[in-house]
C-alpha positions in Angstrom: 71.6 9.0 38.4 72.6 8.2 41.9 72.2 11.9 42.6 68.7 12.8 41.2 67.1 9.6 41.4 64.6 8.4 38.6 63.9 11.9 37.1 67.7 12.2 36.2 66.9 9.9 33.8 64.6 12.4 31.9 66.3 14.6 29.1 67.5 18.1 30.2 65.8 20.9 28.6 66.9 22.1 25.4 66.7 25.8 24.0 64.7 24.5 21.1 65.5 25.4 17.5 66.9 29.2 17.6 65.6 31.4 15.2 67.1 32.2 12.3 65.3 35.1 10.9 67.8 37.8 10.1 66.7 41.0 12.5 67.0 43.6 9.8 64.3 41.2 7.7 62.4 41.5 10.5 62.9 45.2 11.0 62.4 45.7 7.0 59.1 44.0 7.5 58.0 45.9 10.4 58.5 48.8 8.7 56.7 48.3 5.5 53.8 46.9 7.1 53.7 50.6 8.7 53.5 52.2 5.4 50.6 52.1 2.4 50.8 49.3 -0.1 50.6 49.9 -3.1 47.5 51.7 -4.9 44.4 51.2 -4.5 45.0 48.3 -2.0 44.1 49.6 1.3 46.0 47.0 4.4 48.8 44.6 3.8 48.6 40.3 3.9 51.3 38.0 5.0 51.3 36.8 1.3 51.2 40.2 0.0 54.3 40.8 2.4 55.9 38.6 1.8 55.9 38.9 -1.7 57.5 42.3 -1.5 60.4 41.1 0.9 60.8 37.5 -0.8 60.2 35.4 2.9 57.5 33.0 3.3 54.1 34.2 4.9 54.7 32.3 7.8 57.6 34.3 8.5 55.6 37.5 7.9 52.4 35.8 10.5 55.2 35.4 12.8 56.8 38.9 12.6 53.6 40.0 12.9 52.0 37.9 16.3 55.2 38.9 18.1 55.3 42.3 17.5 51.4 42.6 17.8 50.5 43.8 14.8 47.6 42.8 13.3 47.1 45.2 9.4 43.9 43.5 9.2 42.0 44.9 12.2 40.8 48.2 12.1 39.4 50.4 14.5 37.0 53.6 14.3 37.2 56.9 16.7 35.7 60.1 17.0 37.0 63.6 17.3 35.8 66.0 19.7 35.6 70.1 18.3 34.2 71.1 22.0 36.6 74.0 22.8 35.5 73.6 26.2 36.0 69.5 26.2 38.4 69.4 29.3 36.3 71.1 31.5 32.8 69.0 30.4 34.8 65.5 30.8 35.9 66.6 34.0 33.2 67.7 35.1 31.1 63.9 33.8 34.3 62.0 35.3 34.2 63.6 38.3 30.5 62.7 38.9 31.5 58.8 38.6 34.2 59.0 40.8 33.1 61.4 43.8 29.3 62.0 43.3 28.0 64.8 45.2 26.7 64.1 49.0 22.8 63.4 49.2 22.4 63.1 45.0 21.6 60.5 42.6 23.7 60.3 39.4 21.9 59.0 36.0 23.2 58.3 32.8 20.3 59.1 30.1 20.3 59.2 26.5 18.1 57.5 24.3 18.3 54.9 21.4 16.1 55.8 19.1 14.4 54.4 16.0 14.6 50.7 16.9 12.4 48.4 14.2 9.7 46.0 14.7 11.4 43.2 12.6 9.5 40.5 12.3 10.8 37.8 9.6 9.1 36.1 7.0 10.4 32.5 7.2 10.8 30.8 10.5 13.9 30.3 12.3 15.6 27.2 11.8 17.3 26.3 15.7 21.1 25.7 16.4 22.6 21.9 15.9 25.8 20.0 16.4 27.9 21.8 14.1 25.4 24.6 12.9 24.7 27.6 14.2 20.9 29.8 14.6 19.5 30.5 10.7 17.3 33.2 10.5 15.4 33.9 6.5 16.6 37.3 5.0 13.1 38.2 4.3 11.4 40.4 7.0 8.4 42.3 7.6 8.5 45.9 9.4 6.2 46.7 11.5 7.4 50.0 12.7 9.5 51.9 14.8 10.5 52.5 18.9 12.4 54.6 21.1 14.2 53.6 24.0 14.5 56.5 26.5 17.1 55.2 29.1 18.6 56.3 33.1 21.3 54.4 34.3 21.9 55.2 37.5 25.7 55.1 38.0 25.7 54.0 41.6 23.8 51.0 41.2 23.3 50.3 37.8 19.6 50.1 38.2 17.8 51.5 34.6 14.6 52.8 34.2 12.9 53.0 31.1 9.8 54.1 28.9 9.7 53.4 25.0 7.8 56.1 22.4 6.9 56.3 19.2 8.5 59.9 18.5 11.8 61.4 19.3 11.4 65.1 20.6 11.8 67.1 23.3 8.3 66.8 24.8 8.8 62.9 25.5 12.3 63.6 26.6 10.2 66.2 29.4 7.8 63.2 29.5 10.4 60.8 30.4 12.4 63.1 32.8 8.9 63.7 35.3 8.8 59.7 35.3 12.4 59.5 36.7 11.9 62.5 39.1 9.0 60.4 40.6 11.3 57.7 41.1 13.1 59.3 43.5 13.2 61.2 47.4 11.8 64.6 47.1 14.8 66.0 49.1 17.2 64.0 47.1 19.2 66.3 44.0 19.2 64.6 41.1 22.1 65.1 38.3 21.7 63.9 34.7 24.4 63.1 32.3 23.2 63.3 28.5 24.6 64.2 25.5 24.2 67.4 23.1 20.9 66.6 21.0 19.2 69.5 20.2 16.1 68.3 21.8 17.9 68.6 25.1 18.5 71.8 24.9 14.8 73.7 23.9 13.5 76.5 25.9 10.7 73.7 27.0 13.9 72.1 29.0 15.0 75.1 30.3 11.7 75.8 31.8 11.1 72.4 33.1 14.3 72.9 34.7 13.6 76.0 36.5 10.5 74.7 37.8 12.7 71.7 38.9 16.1 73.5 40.9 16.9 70.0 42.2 17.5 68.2 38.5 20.7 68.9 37.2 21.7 68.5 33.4 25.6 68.2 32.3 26.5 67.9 29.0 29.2 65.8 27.6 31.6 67.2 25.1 30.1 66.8 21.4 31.0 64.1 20.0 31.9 62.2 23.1 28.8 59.6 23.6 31.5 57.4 24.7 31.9 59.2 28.3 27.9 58.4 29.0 28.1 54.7 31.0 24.5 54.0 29.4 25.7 53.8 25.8 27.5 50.4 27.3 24.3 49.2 28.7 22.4 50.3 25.3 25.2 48.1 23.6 24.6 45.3 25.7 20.6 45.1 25.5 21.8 45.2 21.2 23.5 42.2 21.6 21.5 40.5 24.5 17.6 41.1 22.8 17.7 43.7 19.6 20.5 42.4 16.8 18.5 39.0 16.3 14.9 39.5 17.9 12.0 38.9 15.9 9.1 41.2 17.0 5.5 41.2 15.7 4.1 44.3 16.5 5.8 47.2 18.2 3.8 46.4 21.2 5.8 43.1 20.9 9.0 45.4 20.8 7.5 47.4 23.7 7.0 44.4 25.9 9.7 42.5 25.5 12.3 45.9 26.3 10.4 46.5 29.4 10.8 42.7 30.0 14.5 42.9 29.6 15.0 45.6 31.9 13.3 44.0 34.8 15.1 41.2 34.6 18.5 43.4 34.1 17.4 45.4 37.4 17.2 42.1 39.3 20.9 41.4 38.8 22.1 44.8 38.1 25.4 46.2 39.0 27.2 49.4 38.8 29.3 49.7 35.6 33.1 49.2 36.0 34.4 52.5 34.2 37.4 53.5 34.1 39.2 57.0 32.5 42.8 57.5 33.0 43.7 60.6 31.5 41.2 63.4 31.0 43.8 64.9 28.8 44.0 62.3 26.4 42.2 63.3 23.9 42.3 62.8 19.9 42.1 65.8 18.0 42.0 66.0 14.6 43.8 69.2 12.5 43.8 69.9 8.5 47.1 68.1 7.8 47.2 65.1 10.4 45.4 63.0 13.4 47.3 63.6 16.6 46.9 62.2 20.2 47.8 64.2 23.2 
């Protein structure tokens, strides 16, 4: 006490109660959990667990949280068949990272068939302790699409909404963005593999327009197109629980949320690691490389 004062009168610090899990439980359980249960049960439970290896559920939660495993989340991917995929990534990565000298990069695609939902009862408002209701009954009052260019460098998006999905509105929204931009600037667009991108109307436009440049992402890799985040973000911000009268309701209030996105906007924060890794999918398993 004379030595450390007043705070040597505190309690030293203990190791707390060790734990007395046997390791090869825990390694029995960490290995069932990484096979099937039993039939037609598709993810294991901490009771279910721990039913099979006779500990309590507790122990099973507490296998689990430290190893990080977590049987029920699940998470969906997507193959890519594109022969040619390492060159087509490349080619989209390398536009985000080092864009060419005196060009624009855009991301464009389009979210398409967006309803006019309008709902029949009205909503009832968030209180202490409940959340938003909204009626399940709806009206529909038709659809929109979105046709969307992010442009990577700024995050700036322009916009214009139709009623149909084809390759004349895609030509229809591509002259908008041209006009957006310096005559002497060359302009390359990022989109995906819809067949309307692809129609000898495109190819034409294209010709008559040397300075726009289309490149295509592998098929089934919407994920390496930056504006599928912003489409995801305008889905949670204004789409999932909007209430819209009219599609001119729709129409107005998309228009509305990009102009107030472009006031704050800021380029998107992407990141690829490894243009190799890639999952690939064969008759007999799922490998990653």
């Amino acid at each position: 006490m004379v030595d450390g004062g007043l705070a040597a009168l505190g309690d030293l610090p203990r190791s707390g109660r060790p734990d007395r899990l046997d390791p090869r439980i825990e390694a029995k359980i960490l290995a069932k959990t990484q096979e099937r249960p039993p039939a037609p049960l598709t993810h294991w439970t901490t009771r279910r667990m721990a039913a099979l290896i006779g500990v309590s559920h507790v122990t099973v939660h507490r296998v689990w949280q430290r190893a990080g495993v977590r049987p029920h989340r699940l998470e969906h991917y997507g193959t890519s068949d594109d022969p040619d995929f390492e060159r087509k990534a490349a080619d989209v990565i390398g536009l985000y990272l080092k864009p060419p000298t005196n060009a624009v990069v855009f991301s464009v695609d389009e979210k398409a068939h967006m309803q006019a939902l309008d709902r029949l009862d009205p909503v009832l408002p968030l209180s202490p302790g409940r959340a938003e209701r909204h009626g399940f009954e709806y009206v529909r009052h038709g659809t929109l699409s979105l046709y969307a260019a992010l442009n990577v460098g700024t995050g700036h998006v322009e916009g214009m909404t139709t009623r149909r999905h084809t390759s004349a509105e895609f030509l229809r929204f591509l002259a908008r963005l041209v006009a957006t931009q310096p005559r002497r600037t060359e302009i390359h667009l990022i989109v995906d593999n819809l067949s309307a991108h692809k129609t000898r109307a495109v190819a034409a436009w294209l010709a008559a327009h040397p300075r726009v440049h289309l490149h295509f992402t592998p098929t089934y890799s919407s994920w390496l197109n930056q504006v599928e985040l912003w489409f995801a973000k305008i889905e949670r911000d204004m789409i999932a629980r909007g209430i819209f009268t009219s599609t001119a309701d729709l129409r107005r209030k998309l228009m509305q949320y990009i102009r107030a996105h472009n006031k704050t906007c800021q380029p998107i924060q992407w990141s690829y690691t490894n243009v190799k890794h890639r999952i690939t999918a064969s008759r007999t398993s799922v490998t990653s490389h």
